[in-house]
ZAPARO-83203 format. One record per residue: x negated, y negated, z negated of N, C-alpha, C in turn; residue in three letters. Coordinates in steps of 0.2 Angstrom, whole numbers, plus 5000, padded with zeros to 4 digits. Layout:
BEGIN
XYZXYZXYZALA/...
//
This chain:
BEGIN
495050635043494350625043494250565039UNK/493750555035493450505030493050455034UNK/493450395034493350325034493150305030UNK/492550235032492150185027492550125025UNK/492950115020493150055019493450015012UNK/493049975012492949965006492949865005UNK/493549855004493449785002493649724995UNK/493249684995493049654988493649564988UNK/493949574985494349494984494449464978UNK/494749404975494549384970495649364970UNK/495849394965496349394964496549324958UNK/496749284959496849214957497549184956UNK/497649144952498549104951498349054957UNK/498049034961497948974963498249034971UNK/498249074971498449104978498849164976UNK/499149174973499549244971499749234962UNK/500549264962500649284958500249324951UNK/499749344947499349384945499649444941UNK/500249414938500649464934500949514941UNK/501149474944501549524950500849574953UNK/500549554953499949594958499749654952UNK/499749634947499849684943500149744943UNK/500749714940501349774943501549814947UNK/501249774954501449814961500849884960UNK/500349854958499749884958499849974954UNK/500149924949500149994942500750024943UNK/501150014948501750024949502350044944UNK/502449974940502849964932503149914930UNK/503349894928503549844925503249814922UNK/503249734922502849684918503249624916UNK/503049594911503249524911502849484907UNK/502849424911502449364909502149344905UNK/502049354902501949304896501949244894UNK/501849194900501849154901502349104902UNK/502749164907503449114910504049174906UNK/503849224905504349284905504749294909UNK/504549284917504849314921504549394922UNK/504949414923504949514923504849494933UNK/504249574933503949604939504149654938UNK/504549714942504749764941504549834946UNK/504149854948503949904952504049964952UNK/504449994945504550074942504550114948UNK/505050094952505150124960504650154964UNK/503950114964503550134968503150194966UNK/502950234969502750294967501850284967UNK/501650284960501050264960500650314955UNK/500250374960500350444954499950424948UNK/499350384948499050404942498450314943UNK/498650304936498450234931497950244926UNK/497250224927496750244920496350174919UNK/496050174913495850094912494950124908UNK/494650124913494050114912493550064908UNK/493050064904492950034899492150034900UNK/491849964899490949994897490850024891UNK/490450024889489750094884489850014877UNK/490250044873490149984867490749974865UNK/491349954868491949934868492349914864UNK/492549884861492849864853493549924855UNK/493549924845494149964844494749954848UNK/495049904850495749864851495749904857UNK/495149904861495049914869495249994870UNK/494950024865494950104867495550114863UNK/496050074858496650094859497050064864UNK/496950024868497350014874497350044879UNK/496550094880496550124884497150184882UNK/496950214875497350254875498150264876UNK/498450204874498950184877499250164884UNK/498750154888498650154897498850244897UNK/498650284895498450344897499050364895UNK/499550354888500350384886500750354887UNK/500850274889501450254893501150194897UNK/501250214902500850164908501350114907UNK/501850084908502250014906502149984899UNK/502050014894501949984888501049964888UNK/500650014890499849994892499549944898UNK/500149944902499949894906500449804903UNK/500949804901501149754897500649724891UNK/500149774888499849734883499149704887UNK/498749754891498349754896498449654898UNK/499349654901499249594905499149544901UNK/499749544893499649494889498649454886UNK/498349524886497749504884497249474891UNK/497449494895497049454901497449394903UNK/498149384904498349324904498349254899UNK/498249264892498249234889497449204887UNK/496949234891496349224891496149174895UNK/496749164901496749114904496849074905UNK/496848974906497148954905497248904911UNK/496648874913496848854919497348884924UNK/497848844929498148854932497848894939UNK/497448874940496948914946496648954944UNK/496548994937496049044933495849094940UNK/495449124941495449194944495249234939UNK/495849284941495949334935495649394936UNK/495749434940495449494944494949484949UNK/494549544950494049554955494149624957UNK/494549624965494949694966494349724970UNK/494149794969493949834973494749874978UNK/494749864983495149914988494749984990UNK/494850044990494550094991494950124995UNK/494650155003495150215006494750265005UNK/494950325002495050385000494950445004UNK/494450475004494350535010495350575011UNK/495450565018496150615017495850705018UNK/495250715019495250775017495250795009UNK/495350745004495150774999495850794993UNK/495850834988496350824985496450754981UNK/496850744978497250694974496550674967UNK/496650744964495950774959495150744961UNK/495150774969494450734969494250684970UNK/495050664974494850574975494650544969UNK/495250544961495050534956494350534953UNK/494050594955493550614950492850564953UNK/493050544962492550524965492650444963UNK/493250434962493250344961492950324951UNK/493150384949492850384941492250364939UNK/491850414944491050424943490750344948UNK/491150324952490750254956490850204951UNK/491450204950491750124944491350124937UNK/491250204935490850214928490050184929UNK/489950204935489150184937489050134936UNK/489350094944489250044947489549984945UNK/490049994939490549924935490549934930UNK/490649974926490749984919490049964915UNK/489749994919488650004915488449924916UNK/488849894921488649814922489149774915UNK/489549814911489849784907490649764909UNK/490749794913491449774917491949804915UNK/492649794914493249824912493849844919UNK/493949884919494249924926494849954925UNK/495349934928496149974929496150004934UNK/495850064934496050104946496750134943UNK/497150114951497750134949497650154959UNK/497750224958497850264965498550274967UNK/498450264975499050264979499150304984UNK/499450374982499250414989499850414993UNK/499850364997500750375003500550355006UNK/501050345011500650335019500950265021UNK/500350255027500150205031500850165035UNK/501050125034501850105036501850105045UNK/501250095046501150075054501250135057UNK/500750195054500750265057501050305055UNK/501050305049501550365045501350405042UNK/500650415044500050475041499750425033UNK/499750485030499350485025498750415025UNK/498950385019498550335018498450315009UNK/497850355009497550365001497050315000UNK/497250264994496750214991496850204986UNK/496550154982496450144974496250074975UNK/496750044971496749964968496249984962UNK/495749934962495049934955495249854954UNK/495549844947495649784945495049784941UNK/494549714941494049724938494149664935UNK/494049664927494049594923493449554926UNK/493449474925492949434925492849414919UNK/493149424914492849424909492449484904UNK/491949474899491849544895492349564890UNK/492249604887492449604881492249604876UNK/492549564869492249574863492749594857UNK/492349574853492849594846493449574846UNK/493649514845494149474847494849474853UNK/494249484858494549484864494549494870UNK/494449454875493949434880493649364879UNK/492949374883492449314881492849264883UNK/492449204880492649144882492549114888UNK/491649134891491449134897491449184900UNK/491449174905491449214913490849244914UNK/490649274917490149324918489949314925UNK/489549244928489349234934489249284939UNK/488549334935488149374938488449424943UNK/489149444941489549474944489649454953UNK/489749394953489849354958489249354963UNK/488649374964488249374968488349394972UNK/488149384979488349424986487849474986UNK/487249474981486649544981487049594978UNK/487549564974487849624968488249654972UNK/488949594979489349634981489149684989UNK/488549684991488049714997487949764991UNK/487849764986487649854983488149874980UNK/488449874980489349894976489649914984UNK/489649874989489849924997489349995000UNK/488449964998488150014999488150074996UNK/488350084989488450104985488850174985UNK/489550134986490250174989490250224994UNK/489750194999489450255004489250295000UNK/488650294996488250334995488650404992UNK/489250374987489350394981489850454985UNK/490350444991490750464996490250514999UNK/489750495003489350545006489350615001UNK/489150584994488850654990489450664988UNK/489950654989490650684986491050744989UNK/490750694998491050755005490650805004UNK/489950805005489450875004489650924999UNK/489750884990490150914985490650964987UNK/491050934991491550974991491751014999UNK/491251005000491151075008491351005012UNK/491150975013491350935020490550915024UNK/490750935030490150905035490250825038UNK/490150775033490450705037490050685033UNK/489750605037489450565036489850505036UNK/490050445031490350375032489650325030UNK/489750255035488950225034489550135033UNK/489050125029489550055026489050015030UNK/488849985034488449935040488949945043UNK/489049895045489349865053489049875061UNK/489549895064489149905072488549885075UNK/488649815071488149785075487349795070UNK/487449825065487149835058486549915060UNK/487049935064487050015066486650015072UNK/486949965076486449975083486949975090UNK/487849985086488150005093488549945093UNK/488449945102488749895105489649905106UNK/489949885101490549895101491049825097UNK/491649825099491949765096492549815089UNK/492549825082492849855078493749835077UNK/493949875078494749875079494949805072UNK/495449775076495349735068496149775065UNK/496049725059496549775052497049725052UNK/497649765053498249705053498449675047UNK/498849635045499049635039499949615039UNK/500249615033500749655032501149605035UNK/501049535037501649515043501549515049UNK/500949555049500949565058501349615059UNK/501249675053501749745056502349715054UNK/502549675051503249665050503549625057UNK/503149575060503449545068503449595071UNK/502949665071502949725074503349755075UNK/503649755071504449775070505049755072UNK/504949695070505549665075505449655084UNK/505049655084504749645092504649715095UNK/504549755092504349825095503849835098UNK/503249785098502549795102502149795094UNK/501549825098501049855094500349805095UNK/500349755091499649705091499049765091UNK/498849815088498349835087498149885093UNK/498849905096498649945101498449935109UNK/498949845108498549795115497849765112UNK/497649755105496749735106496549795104UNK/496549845104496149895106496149905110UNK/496449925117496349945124495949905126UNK/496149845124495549775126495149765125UNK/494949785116494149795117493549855119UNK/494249935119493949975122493749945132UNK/494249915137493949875142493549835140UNK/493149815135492749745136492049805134UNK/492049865133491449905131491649965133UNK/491949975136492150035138491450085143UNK/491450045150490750045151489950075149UNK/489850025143489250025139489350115135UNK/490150105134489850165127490050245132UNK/490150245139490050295144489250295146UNK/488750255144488250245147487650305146UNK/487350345149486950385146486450365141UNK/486150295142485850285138486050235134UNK/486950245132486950185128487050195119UNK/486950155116486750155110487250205105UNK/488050195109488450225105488550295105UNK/488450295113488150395115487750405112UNK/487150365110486550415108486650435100UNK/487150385098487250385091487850445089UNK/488350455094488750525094488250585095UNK/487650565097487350625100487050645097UNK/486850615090486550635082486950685079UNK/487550715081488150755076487850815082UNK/488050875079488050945081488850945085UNK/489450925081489950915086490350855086UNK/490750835090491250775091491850775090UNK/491950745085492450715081493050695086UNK/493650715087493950695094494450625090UNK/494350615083494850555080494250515082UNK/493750515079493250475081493050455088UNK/492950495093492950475099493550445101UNK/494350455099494650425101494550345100UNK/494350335093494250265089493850205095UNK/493250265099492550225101492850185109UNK/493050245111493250225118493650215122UNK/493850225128494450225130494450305136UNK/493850315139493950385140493450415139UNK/493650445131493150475129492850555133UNK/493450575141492950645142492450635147UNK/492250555146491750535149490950565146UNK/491250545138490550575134490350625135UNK/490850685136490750755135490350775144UNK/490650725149490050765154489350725156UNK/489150685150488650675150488150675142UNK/488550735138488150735132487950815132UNK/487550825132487050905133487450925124UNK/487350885121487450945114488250955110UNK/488650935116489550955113489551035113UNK/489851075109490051125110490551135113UNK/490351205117490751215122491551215122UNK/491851255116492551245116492851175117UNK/492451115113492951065113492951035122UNK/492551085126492451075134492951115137UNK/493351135133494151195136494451175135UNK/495251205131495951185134495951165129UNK/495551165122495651115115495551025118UNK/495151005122494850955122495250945130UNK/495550965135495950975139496850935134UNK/496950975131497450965127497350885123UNK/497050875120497050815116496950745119UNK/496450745125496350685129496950645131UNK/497550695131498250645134498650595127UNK/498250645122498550605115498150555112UNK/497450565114496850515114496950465117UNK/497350465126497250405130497850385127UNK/498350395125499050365123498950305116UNK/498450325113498250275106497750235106UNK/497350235113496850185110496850145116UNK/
//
């Protein structure tokens, strides 16, 4: 089912590697120019790298793109040399990453064509330079399918030369980054419809929406790694938790989050397991579920709903 998420970070030498972030990204090999130390990724399975350009772009730019496009190692090595050496300060911030997940109903194909058409709008037309380098594997926690696109976005423009000398403030607004998330939605909705899907993703926040609900939080990569050693599941102990701190409220006939599932023609059983903790409470209080998900489909799933949230 198609999730909303989309998040905006400022990629910098003062907090990460930048040539390494590169690498891991494009999944290739790089090296420094700076230090020449070699970043080696080849391993990583990372199907498809393209370097998106705005409307003007000097020569140099549109033959590196074309060389991103015949050897991803050799286009992303000149790629980093020209963004690296434009930088000088120690602390530079080099990158502006979009993270995108990826509808899992979609092919490989239309994810691409759907991240093409948002970054050519929404980044390129502002004058932005853009590497989306897609990554369809899966989720380490779960093991299901987890599709997203790293969007390296210059801070700088380009010109004849090179890249500019100054930075490009404008980029930086919190109005710009509020319409680049609302945006993503929009661009995802009309992409599901495009292509036969009945779903809706809304980029507001619960409390943005109206439902009284506390939002799963997003582990990150040393939590699953104690997760592993330990063998418990942080996310599966604050989930139950916050499904018991709202559990109640979102059974309520007249609460915000019912009435809000009550909007769809039918219910989503990934979803309902996401909201509550027993979700066949909704079904005998909502008039417009259809009836099979009230039989042995909806009978069958609830044991595998109550075991994950």
């Amino acid at each position: 089912m198609a999730i909303y998420s989309f998040t905006i970070r400022i990629i910098s030498r003062s907090k990460t590697n930048t040539v390494d972030a590169l690498a891991y990204r494009a999944g290739t090999k790089v090296i420094c120019p700076r230090t020449g130390e070699t970043f080696n990724y080849s391993s990583k399975e990372v199907q498809h790298v393209e370097l998106l350009l705005p409307e003007g772009a000097p020569q140099w730019a549109r033959k590196l793109q074309g060389l991103m496009a015949e050897d991803r190692q050799k286009g992303a090595q000149e790629f980093c040399n020209r963004v690296e050496n434009a930088e000088k300060r120690k602390d530079a911030q080099v990158y502006r990453e979009f993270r995108l997940t990826l509808p899992l109903e979609f092919t490989q194909e239309q994810s691409i064509a759907l991240t093409q058409e948002y970054i050519q709008d929404q980044a390129c037309k502002l004058g932005m330079t853009a590497l989306l380098n897609f990554h369809f594997d899966e989720d380490p926690e779960t093991g299901k399918a987890n599709s997203h696109c790293h969007v390296l976005l210059l801070t700088r423009r380009l010109t004849e030369e090179g890249l500019s000398v100054k930075k490009d403030r404008s980029w930086n607004k919190k109005t710009q980054h509020e319409t680049w998330r609302e945006q993503w939605a929009a661009y995802l909705n009309f992409h599901l419809k495009l292509n036969g899907f009945d779903v809706i993703v809304d980029h507001r926040s619960y409390t943005e929406q109206g439902i009284d609900l506390e939002p799963q939080p997003k582990l990150g990569q040393n939590i699953r790694q104690m997760e592993k050693r330990s063998g418990l599941s942080h996310r599966n102990q604050t989930g139950k938790e916050a499904a018991r701190n709202k559990g109640e409220n979102v059974s309520s006939p007249n609460s915000s989050a019912l009435n809000k599932r009550m909007q769809f023609d039918s219910i989503s059983v990934r979803n309902i397991g996401r909201l509550i903790q027993k979700p066949e409470r909704v079904l005998r209080s909502s008039p417009n579920i259809n009836p099979p998900l009230c039989g042995g489909m909806w009978k069958e799933s609830c044991p595998n709903i109550a075991n994950n949230i």
